[in-house]
C-alpha positions in Angstrom: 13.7 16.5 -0.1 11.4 13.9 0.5 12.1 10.3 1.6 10.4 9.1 -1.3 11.9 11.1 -4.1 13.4 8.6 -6.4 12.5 5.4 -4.6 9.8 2.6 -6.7 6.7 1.5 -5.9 4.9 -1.2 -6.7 1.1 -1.1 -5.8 -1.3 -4.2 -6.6 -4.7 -3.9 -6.9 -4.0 -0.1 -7.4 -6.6 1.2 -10.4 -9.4 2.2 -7.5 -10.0 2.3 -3.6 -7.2 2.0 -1.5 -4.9 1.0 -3.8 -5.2 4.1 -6.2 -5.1 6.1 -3.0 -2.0 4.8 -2.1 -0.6 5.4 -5.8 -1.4 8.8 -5.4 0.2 9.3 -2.5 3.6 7.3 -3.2 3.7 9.5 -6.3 3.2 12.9 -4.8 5.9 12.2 -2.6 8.6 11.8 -5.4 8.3 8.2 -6.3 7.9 6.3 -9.1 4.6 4.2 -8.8 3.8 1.0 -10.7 0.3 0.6 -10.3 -0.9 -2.7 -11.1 -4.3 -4.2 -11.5 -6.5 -6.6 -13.7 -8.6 -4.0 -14.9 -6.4 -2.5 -17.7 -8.8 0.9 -18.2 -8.6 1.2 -14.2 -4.4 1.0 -14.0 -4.3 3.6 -17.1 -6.8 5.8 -15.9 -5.0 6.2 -12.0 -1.7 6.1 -14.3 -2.8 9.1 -15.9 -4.3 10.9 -13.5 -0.6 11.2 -11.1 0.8 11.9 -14.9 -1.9 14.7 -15.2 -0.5 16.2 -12.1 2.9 15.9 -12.5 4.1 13.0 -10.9 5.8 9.4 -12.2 3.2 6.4 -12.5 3.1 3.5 -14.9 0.1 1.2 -15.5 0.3 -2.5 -16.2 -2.4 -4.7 -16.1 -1.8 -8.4 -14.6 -3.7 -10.8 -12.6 -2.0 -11.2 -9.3 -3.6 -14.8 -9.0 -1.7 -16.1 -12.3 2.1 -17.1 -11.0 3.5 -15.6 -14.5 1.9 -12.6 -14.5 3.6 -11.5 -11.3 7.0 -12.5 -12.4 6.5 -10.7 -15.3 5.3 -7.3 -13.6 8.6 -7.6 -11.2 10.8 -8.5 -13.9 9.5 -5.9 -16.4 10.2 -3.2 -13.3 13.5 -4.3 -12.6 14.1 -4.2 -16.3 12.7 -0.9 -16.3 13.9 1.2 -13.2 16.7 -1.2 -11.4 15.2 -1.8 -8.3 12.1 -2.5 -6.0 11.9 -0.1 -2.9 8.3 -0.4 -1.5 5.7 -3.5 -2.5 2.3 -2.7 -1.4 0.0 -5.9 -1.8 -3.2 -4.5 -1.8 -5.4 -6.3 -4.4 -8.2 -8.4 -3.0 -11.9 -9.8 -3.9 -14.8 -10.1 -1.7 -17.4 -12.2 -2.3 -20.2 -12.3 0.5 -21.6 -16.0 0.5 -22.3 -18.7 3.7 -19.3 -21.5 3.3 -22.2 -23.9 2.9 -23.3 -22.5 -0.4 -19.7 -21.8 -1.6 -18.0 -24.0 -4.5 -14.4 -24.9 -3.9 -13.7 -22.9 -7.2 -15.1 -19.7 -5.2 -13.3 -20.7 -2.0 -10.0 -20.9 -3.8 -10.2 -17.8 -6.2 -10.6 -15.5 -2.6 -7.6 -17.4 -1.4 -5.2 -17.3 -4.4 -6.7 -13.5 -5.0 -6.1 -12.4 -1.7 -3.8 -14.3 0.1 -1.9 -16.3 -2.9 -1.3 -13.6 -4.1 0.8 -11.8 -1.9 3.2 -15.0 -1.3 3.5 -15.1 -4.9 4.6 -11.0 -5.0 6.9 -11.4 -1.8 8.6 -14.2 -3.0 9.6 -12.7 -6.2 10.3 -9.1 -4.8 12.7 -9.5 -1.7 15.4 -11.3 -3.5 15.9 -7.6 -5.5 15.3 -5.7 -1.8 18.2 -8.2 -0.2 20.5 -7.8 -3.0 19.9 -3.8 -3.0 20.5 -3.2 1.2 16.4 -3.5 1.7 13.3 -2.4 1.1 9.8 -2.8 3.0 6.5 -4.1 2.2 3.0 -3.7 3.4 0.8 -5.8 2.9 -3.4 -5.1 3.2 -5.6 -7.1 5.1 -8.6 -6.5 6.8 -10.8 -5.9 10.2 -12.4 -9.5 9.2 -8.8 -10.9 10.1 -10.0 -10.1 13.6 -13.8 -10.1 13.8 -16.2 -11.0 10.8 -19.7 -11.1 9.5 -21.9 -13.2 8.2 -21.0 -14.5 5.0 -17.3 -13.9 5.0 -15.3 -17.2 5.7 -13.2 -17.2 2.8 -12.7 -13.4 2.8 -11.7 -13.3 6.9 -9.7 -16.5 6.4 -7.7 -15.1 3.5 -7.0 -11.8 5.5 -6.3 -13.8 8.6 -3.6 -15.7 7.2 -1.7 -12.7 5.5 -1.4 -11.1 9.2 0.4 -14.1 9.7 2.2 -14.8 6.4 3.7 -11.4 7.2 4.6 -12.3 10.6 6.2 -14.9 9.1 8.4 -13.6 5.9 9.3 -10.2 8.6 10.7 -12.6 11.1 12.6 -14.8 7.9 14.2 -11.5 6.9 14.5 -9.0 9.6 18.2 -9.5 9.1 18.0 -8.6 5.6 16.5 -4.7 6.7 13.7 -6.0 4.9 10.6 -4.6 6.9 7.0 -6.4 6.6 4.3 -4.8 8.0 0.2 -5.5 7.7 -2.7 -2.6 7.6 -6.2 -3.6 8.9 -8.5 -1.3 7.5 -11.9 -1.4 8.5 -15.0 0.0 6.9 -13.8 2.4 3.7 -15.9 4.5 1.6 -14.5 2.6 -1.6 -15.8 0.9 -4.8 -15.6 -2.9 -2.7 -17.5 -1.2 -0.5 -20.0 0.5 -2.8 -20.5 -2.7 -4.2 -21.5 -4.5 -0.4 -23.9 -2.0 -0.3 -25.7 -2.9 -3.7 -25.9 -6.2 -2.6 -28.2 -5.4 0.4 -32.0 -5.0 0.0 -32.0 -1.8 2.6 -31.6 1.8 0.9 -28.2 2.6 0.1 -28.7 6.2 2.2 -30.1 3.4 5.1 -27.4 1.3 4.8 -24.4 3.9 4.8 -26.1 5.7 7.5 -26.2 2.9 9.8 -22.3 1.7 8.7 -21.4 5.3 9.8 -23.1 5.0 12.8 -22.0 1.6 14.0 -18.2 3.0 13.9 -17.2 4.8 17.1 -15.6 7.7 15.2 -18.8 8.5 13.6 -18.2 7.4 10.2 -16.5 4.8 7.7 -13.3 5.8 6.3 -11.2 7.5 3.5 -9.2 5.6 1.1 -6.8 8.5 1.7 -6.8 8.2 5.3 -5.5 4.3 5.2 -3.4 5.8 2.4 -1.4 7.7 4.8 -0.8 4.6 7.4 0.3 2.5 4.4 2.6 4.8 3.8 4.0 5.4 7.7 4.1 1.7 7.7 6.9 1.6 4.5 8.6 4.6 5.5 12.7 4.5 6.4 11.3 6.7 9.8 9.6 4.1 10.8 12.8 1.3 10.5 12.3 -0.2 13.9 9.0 -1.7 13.6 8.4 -5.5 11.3 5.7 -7.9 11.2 3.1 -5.3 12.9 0.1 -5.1 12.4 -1.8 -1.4 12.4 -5.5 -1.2 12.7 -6.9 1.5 11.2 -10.7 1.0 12.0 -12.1 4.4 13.7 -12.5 1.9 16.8 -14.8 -0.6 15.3 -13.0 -3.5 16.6 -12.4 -1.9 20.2 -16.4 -1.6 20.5 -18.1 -4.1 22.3 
């Protein structure tokens, strides 16, 4: 039987990339996944597709930067299946733009997006995974949380502070066997990604070309294979490790 039969999942930013991945996976293991994101046709249409192939998934659409829309998807869960097991805070933005020629209004929507965001999520979920014996989160961040680019202050400081907001809320309730753990991807063929590309003037076949190249393993990764670490870092095997964090980069930041 799988560790994951019966157990609920929440997954934010979860209708494409990484976070649809993880759905997918979560689900085909035996849980129930909640798959959230602010793109209504993109939670449905992950929603349907685990549904399609036998597995449990509902879709709700929120804004993780709005503090009532997040009560309301972790009330309406509770409501609906009785407890929280795994929160996966995954949803993010990433504007590319020089801090000089960013507004305040753009700084803060990466913030509250990205990083916000998961206090907001974390805050409401652990009192359900102390009162229930535990649970474990994982929280997404990013390479840029260790080295960045140009034109990503907001989007490396927002990932640098969840590494150490989740430092934080493992070490406030370790006690409470609730585990906190963060993922780092690095570059990952995903729609964020797709998206850089378009906003360069090189070829896109040039430009992923060279981002394969420039990684040690050879080539940028699978939403599937951070997927699988995401779920390592929330499984019950892995109960002895909190406030971690797991690079999963091909080697990009080991390269000098």
């Amino acid at each position: 039987m799988s560790i994951w039969k019966d157990k609920v999942v929440i997954v934010t930013g979860g209708g494409s990339g990484i976070g649809r991945a993880v759905c997918g996976r979560f689900a085909a293991e035996g849980a129930s996944v909640i798959v959230v994101d602010r793109n209504a046709d993109n939670a449905e249409a992950a929603a349907e597709e685990i549904a399609a192939a036998g597995f449990r998934a509902a879709a709700v659409e929120a804004d993780v930067a709005l503090e009532a829309d997040v009560k309301q998807v972790v009330a309406e869960t509770l409501e609906r299946f009785g407890r929280i097991d795994v929160l996966v805070n995954n949803a993010a933005v990433c504007p590319q733009i020089r801090i000089t020629e960013m507004s305040l209004q753009g700084w803060n929507d990466v913030i509250t997006n990205n990083l916000t965001s998961v206090f907001l999520f974390c805050r409401e979920v652990i009192p359900s995974m102390v009162q229930q014996g535990g649970g474990a989160i994982v929280n997404v961040s990013s390479v840029h949380a260790l080295a960045t680019l140009d034109g990503y202050s907001a989007y490396a400081a927002s990932k640098g502070g969840i590494v150490s907001l989740t430092r934080a809320i493992a070490l406030d309730f370790a006690k409470q066997n609730v585990r906190v753990n963060t993922v780092l991807p690095g570059a990952v063929h995903t729609p964020m990604l797709e998206s850089s590309v378009k906003n360069l003037d090189t070829p896109r076949e040039e430009t992923m070309k060279t981002w394969n190249e420039a990684q040690p393993i050879g080539r940028v990764g699978q939403a599937e294979e951070i997927a699988s670490v995401v779920l390592f870092a929330a499984s019950p095997d892995n109960s002895f490790m909190t406030g971690a964090s797991l690079v999963v980069d091909g080697g990009l930041t080991i390269d000098l």
